[in-house]
N, C-alpha and C positions, 0 to 999 in steps of 0.2 A: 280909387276904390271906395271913396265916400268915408274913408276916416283918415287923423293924419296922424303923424305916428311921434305927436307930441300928447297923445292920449293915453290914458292907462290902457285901456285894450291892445295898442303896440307894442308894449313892453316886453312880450315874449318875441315878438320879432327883432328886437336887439340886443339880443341876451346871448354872449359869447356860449358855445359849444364846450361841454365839457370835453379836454383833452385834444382841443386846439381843433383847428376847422378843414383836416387833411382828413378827416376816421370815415367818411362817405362819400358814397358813389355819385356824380353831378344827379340822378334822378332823385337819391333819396333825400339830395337838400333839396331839391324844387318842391319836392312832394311836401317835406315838414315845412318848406317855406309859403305854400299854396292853403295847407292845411290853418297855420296859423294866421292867414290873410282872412282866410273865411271865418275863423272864427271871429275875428277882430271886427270885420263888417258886419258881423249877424249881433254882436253887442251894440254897438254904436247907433246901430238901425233898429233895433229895438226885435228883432227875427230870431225863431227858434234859431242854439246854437249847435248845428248841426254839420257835419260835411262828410264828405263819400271821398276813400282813397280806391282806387284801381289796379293792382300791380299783381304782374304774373306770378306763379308759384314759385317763390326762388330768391325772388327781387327785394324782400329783408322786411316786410311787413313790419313784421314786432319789433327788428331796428329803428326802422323807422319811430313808431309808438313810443319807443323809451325813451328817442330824442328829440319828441313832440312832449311830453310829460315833464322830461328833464328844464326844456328851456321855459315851460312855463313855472314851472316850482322854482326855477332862478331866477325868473320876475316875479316871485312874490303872489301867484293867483294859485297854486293850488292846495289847495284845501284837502280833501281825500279822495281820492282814485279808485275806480274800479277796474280792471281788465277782466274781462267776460269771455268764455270759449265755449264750445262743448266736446273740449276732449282732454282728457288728460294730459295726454303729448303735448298738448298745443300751450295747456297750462303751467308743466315744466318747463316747456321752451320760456316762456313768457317769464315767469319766476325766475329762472336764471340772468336771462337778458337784464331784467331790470334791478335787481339785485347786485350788480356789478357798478349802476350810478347809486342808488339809492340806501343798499345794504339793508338792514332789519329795519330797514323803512317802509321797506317791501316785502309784503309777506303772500304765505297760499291761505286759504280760507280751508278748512275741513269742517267734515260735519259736526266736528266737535269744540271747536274751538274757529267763533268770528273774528279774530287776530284784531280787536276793537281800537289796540295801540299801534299798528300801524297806518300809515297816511295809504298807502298803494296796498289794494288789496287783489290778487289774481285767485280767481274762481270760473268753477264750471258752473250749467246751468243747474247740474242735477246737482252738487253741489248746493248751490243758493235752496234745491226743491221747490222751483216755481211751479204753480198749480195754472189750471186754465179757470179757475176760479175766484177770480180776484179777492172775493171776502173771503177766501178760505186760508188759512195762517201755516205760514211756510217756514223756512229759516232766512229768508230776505226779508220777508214782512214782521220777523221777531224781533231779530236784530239789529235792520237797520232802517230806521223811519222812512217815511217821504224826504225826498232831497235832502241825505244823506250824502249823497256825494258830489261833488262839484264837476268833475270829469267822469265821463264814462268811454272805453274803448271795446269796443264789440268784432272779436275775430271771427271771420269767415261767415260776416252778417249776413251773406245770399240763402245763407241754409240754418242760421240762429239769427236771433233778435224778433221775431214775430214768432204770432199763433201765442201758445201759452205761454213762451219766452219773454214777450214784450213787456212783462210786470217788470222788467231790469228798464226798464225805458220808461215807463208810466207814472210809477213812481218815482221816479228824479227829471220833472218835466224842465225845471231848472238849469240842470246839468249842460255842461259842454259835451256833445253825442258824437264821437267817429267811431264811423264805420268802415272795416276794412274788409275786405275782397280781393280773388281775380276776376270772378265774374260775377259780375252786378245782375240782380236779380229783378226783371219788369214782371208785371204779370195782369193779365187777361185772365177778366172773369166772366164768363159765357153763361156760366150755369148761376140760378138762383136756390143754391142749396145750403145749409146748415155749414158742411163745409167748404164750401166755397166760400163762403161770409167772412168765415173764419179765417181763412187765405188773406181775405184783401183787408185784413183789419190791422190796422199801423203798419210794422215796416214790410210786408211781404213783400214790396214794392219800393225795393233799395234807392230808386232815383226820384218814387212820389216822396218817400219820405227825408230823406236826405239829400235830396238836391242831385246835382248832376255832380260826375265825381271832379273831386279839385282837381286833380293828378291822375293822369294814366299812365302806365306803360305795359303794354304786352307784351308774350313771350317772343316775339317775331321781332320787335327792336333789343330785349333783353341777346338775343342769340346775334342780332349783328352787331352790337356792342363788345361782345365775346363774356358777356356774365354769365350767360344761361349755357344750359347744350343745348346740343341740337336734337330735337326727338326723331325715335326709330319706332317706327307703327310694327309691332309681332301680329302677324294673323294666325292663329289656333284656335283647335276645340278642345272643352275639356271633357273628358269620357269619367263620368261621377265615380263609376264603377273601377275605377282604377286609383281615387282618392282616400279608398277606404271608410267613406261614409254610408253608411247602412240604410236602410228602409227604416228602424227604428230610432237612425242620430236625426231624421227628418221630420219623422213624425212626431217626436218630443217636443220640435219649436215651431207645432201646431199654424202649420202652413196653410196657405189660403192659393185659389186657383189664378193663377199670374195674370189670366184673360176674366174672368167672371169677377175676383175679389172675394 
């Protein structure tokens, strides 16, 4: 793979597991073991450090994450960490996870408080307040300079990480960049509009920007593995009128015509 693994960039590739090497599933060690190949090649080769994970909804994402962070902070490379979401759920999931290897090593970010003495920091985008305005001074750009962090892990990058998101990317062009998904985001830009520009600017374009993913697995091997279920399609309609929403709980969140815009 063009490096050999008596180099410092291999050192998270043999770096024992916390808690012995039985705690995952054969895909989620190919994934962190795929993951840390690429990154290892992208340093040695001199190439953004970047790589795309692929894995159904179910299949342990942020496990995975904790034990792509974990083995590198036991080889000695990491420096400070961000995990990036845009939901809060995804945040607490994330803050617990890593919290259980790292402890108050790992912290959440509030509006109030940039947890500056933590090495792993888990935050939302709205959180950070990135703006689509890059000179304009947010709580990412107060707190924490350019390449500020050495790794960065970006959940459910097909729908965050671009448009005004990407200042999490921009400014730590340094950084180690995964991105995680189920489904990987390409995109076709037909129109030459304002927004559309804005679409194809850095990552909208999970596999231009990140490369093709290390590791895939879908739900369709997840379910003949027996890790997933199996999905039931419900076909129904729903009659508004029956939800108890009113003509004025709609009108308040100043709705726009589904067809026109």
């Amino acid at each position: 793979m063009g490096f050999s693994l008596e180099e410092p960039a291999a050192r998270p590739l043999l770096t024992r597991y916390r808690g012995g090497e039985a705690t995952r599933r054969y895909y989620q060690d190919a994934a962190i073991r795929a993951t840390l190949e690429k990154i290892a090649q992208c340093q040695t080769r001199g190439w953004p450090k970047r790589a795309l994970l692929s894995l159904a909804t179910g299949a342990g994402k942020t496990f995975i994450a904790v034990n792509i962070l974990s083995r590198i902070a036991g080889a000695g490379q990491l420096r400070r960490a961000l995990f990036v979401c845009d939901r809060d759920e995804l945040r607490s999931q994330a803050a617990a996870a890593l919290q259980i290897i790292f402890g108050a090593d790992a912290a959440t970010v509030s509006a109030g408080d940039e947890k500056k003495n933590a090495r792993i920091l888990i935050a939302t985008y709205q959180t950070l307040d990135v703006d689509n305005e890059e000179d304009t001074a947010n709580f990412l750009t107060t707190h924490y300079p350019e390449n500020y962090f050495s790794h960065i892990i970006i959940d459910e990058c097909h729908r965050s990480a671009w448009g005004k998101w990407s200042q999490v990317l921009t400014r730590n062009p340094d950084a180690v960049q995964i991105g995680l998904t189920a489904t990987p985001r390409e995109l076709e830009v037909t129109e030459d509009t304002r927004e559309s520009q804005a679409d194809a600017r850095i990552t909208a374009d999970n596999m231009r920007y990140f490369g093709e993913p290390v590791y895939e697995y879908d739900i369709a091997q997840g379910i003949e593995d027996g890790y997933l279920a199996a999905c039931e399609i419900q076909r129904s309609q729903v009659n508004l009128d029956d939800t108890g929403i009113t003509i004025e709980d709609i009108l308040a969140r100043n709705p726009v015509d589904a067809e026109t815009g």
